[in-house]
N, CA, C and O atoms as CSV, one atom per row, in Angstrom:
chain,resi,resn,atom,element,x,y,z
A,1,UNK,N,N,84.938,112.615,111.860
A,1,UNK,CA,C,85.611,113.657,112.629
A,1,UNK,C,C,85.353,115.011,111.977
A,1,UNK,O,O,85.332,115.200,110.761
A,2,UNK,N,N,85.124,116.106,113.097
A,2,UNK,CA,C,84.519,117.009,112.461
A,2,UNK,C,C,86.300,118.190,112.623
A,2,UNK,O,O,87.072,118.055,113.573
A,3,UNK,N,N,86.494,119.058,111.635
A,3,UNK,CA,C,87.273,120.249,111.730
A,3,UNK,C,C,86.886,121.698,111.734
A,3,UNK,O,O,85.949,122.167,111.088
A,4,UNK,N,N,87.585,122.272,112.417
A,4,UNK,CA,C,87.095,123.392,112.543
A,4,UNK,C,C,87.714,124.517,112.097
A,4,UNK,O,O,88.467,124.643,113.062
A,5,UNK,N,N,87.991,125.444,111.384
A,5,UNK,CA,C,88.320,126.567,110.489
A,5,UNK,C,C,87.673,127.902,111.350
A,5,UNK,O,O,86.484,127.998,111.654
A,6,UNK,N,N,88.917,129.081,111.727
A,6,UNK,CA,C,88.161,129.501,112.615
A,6,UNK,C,C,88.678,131.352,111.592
A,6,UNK,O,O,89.719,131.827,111.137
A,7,UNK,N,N,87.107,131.822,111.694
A,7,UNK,CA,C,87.247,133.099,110.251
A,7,UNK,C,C,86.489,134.350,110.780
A,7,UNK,O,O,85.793,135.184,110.202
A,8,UNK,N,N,86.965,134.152,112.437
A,8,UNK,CA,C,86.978,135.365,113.696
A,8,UNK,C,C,88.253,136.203,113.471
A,8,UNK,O,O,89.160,135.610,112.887
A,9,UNK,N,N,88.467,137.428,113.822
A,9,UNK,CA,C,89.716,138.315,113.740
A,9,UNK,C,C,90.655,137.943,115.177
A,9,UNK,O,O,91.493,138.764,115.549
A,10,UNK,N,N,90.498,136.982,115.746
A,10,UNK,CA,C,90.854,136.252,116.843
A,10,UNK,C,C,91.071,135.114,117.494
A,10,UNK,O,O,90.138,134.569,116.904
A,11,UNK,N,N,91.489,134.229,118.216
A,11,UNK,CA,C,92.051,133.225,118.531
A,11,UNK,C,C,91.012,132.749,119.127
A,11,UNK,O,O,90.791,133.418,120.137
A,12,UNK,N,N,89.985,131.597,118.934
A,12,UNK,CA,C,88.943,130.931,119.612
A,12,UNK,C,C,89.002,129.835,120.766
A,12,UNK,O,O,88.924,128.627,120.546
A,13,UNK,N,N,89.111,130.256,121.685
A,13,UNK,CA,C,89.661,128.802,122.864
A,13,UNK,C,C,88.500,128.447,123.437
A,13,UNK,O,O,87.676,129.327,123.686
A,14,UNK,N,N,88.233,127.079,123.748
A,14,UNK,CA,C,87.227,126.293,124.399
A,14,UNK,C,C,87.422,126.120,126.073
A,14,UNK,O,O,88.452,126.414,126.680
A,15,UNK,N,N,86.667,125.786,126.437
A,15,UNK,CA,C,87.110,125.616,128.015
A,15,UNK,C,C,88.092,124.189,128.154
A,15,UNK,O,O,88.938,123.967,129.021
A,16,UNK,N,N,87.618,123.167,126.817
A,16,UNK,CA,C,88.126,121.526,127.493
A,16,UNK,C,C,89.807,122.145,126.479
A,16,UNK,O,O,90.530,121.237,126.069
A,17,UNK,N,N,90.194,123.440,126.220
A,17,UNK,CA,C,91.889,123.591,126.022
A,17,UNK,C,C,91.831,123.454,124.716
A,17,UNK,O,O,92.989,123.411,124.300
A,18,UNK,N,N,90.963,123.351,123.735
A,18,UNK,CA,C,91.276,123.482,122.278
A,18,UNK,C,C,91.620,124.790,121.753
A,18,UNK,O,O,91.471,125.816,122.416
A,19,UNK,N,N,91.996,124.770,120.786
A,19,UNK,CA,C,92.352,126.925,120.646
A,19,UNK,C,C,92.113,126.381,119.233
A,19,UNK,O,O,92.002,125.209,118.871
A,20,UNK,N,N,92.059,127.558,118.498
A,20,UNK,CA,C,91.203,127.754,116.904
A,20,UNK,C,C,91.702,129.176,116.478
A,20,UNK,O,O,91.042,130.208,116.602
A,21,UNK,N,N,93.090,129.071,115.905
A,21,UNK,CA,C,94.189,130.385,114.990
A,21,UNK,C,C,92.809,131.191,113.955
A,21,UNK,O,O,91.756,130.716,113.530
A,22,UNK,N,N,93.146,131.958,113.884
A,22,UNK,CA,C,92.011,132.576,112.835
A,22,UNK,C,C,93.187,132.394,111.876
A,22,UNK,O,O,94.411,132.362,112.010
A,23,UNK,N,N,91.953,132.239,110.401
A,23,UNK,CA,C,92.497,132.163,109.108
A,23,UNK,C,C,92.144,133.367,108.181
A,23,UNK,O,O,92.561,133.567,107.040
A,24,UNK,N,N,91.301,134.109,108.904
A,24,UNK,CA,C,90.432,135.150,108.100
A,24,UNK,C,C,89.868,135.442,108.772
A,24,UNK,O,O,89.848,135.033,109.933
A,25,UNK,N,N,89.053,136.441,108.185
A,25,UNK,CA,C,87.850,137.553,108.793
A,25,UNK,C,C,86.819,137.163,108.349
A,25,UNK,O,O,87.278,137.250,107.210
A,26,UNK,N,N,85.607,136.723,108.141
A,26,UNK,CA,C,83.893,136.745,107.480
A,26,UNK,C,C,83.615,138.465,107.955
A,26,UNK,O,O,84.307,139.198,108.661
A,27,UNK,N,N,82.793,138.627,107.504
A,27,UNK,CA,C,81.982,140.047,107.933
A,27,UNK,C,C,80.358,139.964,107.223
A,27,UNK,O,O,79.981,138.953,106.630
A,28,UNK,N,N,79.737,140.845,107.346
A,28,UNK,CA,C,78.852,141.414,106.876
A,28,UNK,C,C,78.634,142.696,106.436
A,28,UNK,O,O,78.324,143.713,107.057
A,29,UNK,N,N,78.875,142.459,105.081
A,29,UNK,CA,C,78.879,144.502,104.472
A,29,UNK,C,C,78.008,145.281,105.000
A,29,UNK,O,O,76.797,145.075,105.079
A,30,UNK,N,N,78.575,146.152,105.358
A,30,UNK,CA,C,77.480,147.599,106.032
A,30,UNK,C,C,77.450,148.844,105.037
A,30,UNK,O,O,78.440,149.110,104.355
A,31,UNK,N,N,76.335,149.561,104.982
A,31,UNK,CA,C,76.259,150.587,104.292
A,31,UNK,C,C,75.440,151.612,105.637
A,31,UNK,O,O,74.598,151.269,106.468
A,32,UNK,N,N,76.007,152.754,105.435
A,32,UNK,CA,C,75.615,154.171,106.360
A,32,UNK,C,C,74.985,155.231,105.289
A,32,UNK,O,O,75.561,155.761,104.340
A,33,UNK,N,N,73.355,155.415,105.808
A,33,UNK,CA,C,73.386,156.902,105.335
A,33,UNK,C,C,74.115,158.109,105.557
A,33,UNK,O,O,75.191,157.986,106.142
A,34,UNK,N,N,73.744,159.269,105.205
A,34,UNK,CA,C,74.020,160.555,105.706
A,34,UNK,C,C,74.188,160.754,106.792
A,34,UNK,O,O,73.455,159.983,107.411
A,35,UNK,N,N,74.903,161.533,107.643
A,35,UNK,CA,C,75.354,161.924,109.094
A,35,UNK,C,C,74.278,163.182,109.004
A,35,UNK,O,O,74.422,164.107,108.205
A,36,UNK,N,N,72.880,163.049,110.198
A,36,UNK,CA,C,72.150,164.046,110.111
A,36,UNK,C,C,72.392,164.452,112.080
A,36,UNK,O,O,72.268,163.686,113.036
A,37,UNK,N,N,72.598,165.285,112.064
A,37,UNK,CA,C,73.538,165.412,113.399
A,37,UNK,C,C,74.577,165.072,113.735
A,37,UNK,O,O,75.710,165.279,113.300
A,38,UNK,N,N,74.005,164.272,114.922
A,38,UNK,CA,C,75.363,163.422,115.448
A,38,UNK,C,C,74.951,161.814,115.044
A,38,UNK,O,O,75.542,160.903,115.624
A,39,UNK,N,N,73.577,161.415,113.695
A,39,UNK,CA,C,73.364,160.156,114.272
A,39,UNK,C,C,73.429,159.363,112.460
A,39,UNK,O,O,73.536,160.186,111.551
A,40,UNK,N,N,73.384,158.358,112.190
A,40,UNK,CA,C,72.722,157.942,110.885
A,40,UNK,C,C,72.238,156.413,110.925
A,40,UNK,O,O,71.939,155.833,111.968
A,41,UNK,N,N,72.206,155.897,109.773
A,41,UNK,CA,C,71.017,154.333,110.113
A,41,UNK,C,C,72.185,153.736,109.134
A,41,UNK,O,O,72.954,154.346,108.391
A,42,UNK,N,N,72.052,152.318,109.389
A,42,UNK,CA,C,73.165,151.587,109.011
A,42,UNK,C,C,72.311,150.113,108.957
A,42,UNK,O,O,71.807,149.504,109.902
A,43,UNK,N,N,72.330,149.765,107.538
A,43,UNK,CA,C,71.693,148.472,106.914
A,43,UNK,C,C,73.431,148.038,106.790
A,43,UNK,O,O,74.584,148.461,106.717
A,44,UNK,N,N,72.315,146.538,106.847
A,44,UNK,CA,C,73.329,145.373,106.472
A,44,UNK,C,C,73.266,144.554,105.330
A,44,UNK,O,O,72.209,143.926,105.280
A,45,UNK,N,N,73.993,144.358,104.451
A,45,UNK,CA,C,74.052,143.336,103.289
A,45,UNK,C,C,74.713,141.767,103.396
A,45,UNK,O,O,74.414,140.902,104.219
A,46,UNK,N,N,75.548,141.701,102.471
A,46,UNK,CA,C,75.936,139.988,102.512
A,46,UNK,C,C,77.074,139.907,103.099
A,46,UNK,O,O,77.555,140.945,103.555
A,47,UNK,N,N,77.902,138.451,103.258
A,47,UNK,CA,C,78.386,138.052,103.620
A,47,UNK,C,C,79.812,138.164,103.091
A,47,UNK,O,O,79.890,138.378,101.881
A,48,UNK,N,N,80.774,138.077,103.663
A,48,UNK,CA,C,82.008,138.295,102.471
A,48,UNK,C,C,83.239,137.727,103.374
A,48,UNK,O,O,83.380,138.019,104.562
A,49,UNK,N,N,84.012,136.968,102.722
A,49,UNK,CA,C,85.506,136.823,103.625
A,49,UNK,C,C,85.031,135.238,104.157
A,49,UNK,O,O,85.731,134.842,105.089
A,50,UNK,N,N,83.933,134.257,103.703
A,50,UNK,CA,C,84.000,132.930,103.779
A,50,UNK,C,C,84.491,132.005,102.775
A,50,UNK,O,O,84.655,132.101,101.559
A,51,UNK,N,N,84.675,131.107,103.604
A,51,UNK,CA,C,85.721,129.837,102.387
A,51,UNK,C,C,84.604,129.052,101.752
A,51,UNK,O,O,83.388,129.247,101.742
A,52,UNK,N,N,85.303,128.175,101.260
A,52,UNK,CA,C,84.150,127.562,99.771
A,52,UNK,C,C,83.818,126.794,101.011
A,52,UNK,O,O,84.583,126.661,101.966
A,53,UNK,N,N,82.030,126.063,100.870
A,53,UNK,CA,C,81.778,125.080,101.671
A,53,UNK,C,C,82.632,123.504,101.670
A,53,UNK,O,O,82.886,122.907,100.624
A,54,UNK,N,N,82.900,123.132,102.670
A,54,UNK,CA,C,83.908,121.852,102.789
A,54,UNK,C,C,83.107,120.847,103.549
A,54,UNK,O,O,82.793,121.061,104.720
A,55,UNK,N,N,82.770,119.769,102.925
A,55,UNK,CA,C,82.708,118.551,103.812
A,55,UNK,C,C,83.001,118.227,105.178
A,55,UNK,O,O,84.151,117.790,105.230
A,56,UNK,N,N,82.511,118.249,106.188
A,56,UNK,CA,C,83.236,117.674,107.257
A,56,UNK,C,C,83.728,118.763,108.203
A,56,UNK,O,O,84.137,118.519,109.338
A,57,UNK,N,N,83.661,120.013,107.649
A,57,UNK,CA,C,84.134,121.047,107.823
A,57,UNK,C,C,83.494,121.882,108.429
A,57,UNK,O,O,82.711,122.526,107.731
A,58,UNK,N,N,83.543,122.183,109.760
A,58,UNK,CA,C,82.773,123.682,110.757
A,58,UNK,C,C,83.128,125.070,110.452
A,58,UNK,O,O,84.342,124.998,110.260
A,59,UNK,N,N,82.858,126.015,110.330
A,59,UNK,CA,C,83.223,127.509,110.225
A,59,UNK,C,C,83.023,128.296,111.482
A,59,UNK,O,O,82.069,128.983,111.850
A,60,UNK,N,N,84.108,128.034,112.013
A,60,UNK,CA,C,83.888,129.221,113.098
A,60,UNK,C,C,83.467,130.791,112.500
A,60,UNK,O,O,84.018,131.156,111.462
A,61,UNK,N,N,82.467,131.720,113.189
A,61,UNK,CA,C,82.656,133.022,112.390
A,61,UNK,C,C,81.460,133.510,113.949
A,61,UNK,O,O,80.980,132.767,114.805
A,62,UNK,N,N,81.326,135.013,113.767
A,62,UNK,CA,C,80.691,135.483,114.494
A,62,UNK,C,C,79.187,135.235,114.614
A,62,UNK,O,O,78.570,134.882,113.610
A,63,UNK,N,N,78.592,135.392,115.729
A,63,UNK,CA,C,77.146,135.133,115.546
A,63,UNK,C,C,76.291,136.137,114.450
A,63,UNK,O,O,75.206,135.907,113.915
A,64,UNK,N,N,77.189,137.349,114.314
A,64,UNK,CA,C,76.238,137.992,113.216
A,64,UNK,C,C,76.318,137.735,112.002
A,64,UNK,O,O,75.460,137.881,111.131
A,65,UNK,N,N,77.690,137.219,111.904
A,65,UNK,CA,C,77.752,136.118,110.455
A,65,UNK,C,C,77.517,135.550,110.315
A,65,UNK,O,O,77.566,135.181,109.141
A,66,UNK,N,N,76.849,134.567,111.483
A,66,UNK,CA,C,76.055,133.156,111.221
A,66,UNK,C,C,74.626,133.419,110.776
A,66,UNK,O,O,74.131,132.497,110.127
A,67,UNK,N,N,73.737,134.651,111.022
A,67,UNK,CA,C,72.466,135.033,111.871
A,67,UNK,C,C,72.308,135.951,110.303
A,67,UNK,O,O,71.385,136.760,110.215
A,68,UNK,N,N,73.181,135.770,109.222
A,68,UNK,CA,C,73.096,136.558,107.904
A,68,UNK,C,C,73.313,135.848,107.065
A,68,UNK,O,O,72.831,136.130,105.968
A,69,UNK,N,N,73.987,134.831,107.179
A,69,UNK,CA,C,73.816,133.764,106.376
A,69,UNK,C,C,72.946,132.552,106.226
A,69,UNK,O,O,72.678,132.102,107.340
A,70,UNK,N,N,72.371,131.814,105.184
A,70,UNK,CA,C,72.015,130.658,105.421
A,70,UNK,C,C,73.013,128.885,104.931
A,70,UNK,O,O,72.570,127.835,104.466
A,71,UNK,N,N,74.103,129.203,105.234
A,71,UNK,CA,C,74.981,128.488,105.398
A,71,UNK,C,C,74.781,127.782,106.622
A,71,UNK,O,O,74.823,128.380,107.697
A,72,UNK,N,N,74.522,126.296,106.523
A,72,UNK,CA,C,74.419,125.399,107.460
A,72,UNK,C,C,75.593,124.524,107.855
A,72,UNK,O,O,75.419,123.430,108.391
A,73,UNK,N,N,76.980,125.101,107.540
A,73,UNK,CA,C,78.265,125.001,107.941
A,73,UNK,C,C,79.179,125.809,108.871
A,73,UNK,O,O,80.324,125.523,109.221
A,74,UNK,N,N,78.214,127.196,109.298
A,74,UNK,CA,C,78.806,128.101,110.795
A,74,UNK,C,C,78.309,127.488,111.392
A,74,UNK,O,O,77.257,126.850,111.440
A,75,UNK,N,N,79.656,127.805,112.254
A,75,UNK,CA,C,79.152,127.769,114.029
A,75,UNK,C,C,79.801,129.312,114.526
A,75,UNK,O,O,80.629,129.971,113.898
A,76,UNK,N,N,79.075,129.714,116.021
A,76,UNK,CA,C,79.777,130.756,116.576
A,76,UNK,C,C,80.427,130.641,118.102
A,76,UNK,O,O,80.268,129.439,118.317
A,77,UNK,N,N,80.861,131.011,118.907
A,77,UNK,CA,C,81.318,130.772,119.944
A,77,UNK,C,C,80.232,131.205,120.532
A,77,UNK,O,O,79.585,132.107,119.998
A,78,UNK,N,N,79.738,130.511,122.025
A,78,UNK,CA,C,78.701,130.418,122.901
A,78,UNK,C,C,78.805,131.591,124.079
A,78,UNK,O,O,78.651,131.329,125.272
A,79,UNK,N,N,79.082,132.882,123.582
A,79,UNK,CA,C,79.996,133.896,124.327
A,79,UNK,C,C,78.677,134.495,125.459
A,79,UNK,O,O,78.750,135.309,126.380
A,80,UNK,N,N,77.769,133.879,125.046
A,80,UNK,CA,C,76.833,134.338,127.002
A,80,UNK,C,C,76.597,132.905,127.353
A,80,UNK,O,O,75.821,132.890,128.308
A,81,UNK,N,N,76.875,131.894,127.055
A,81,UNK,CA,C,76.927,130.548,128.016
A,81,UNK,C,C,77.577,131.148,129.176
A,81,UNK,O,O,78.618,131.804,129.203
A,82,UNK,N,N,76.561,130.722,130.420
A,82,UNK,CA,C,77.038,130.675,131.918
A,82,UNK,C,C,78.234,130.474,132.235
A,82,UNK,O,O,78.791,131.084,133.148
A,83,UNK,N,N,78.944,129.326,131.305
A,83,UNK,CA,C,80.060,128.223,131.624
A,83,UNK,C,C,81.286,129.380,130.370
A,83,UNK,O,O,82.281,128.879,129.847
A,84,UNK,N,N,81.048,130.253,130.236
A,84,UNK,CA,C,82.034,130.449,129.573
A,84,UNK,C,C,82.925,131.419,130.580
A,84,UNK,O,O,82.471,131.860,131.636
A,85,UNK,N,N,84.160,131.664,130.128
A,85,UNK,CA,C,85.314,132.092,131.227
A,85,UNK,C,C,85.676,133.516,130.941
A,85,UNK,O,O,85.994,134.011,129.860
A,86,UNK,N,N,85.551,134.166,132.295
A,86,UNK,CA,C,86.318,135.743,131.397
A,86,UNK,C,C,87.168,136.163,132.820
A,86,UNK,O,O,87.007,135.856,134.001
A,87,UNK,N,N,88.102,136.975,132.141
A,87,UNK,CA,C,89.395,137.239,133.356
A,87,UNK,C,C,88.400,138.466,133.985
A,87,UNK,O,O,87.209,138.615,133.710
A,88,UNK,N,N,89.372,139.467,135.085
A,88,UNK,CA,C,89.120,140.273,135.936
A,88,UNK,C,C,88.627,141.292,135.344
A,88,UNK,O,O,88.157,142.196,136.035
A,89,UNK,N,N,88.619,141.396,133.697
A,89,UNK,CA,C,88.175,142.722,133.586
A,89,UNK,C,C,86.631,142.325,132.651
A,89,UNK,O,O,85.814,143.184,132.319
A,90,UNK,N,N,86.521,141.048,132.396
A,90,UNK,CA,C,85.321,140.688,132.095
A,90,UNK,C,C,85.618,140.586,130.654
A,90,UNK,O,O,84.725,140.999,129.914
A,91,UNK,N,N,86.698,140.117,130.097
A,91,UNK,CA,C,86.802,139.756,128.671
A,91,UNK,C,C,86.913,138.337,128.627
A,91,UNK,O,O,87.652,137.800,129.452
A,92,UNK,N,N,86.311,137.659,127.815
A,92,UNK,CA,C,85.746,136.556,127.505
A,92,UNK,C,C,87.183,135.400,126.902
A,92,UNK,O,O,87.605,135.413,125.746
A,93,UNK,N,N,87.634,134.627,127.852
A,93,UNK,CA,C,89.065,133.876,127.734
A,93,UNK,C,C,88.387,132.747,126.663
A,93,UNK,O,O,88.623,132.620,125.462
A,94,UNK,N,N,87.670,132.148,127.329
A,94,UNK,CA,C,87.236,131.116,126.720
A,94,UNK,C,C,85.575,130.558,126.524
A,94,UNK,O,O,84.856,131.186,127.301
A,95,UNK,N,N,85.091,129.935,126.009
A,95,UNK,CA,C,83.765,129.322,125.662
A,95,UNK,C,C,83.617,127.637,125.993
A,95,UNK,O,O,84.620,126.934,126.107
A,96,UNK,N,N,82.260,127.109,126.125
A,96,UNK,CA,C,82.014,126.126,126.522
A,96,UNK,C,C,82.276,125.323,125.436
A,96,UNK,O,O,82.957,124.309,125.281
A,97,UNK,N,N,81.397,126.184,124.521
A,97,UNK,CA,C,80.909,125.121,123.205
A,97,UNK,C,C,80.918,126.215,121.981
A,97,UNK,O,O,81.710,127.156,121.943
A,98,UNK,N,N,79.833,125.928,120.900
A,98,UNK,CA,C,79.886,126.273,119.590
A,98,UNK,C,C,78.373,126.645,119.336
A,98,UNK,O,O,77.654,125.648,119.276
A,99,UNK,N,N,77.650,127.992,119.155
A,99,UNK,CA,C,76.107,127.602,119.129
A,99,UNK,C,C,76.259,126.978,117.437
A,99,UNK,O,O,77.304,127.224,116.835
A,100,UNK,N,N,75.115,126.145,116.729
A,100,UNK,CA,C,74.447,125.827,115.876
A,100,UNK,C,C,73.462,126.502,115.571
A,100,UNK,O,O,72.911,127.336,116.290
A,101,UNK,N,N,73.052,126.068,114.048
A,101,UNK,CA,C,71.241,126.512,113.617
A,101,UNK,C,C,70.794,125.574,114.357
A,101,UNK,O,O,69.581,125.392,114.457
């Protein structure tokens, strides 16, 4: 049996009614140059705000936290699956599934 740990700033619901409390945040550190106008460039570094790897154990976290790490224990929510659900104003209620590597 697999568990799931969910380390989105938000409440993760599936379409078949599972929901997933966030426990935390993951991110990816950002650094900004200089403001030269109105614009500047913005690199990305590591990972920060994940739990120790666990057995048995899924990590919910964002696709850009998955897509920066090489941790083969994220998953992210499938948020352009066809099958996923969004109310009247087009915010995303729920997801089908979980993408993988």
């Amino acid at each position: 049996m697999t568990t799931h740990r969910n380390f989105t700033p938000h409440q993760i619901n599936l379409n078949d009614g599972r929901t997933f409390s966030s426990e935390g945040c993951a991110r990816v550190s950002a650094a900004f140059t200089e403001i030269v106008g109105d614009a500047c460039r913005q690199t990305f570094g590591d990972v920060q705000g994940l739990p120790e790897w666990e057995e048995g154990t899924r990590i919910i976290v964002s696709a850009m936290v998955m897509a920066a790490s090489d941790r083969t224990d994220l998953v992210a929510p499938a948020t352009g699956h066809p099958s996923a659900i969004r109310n009247e104003k087009g915010h995303i209620m729920s997801v089908p599934c979980f993408i993988t590597r």
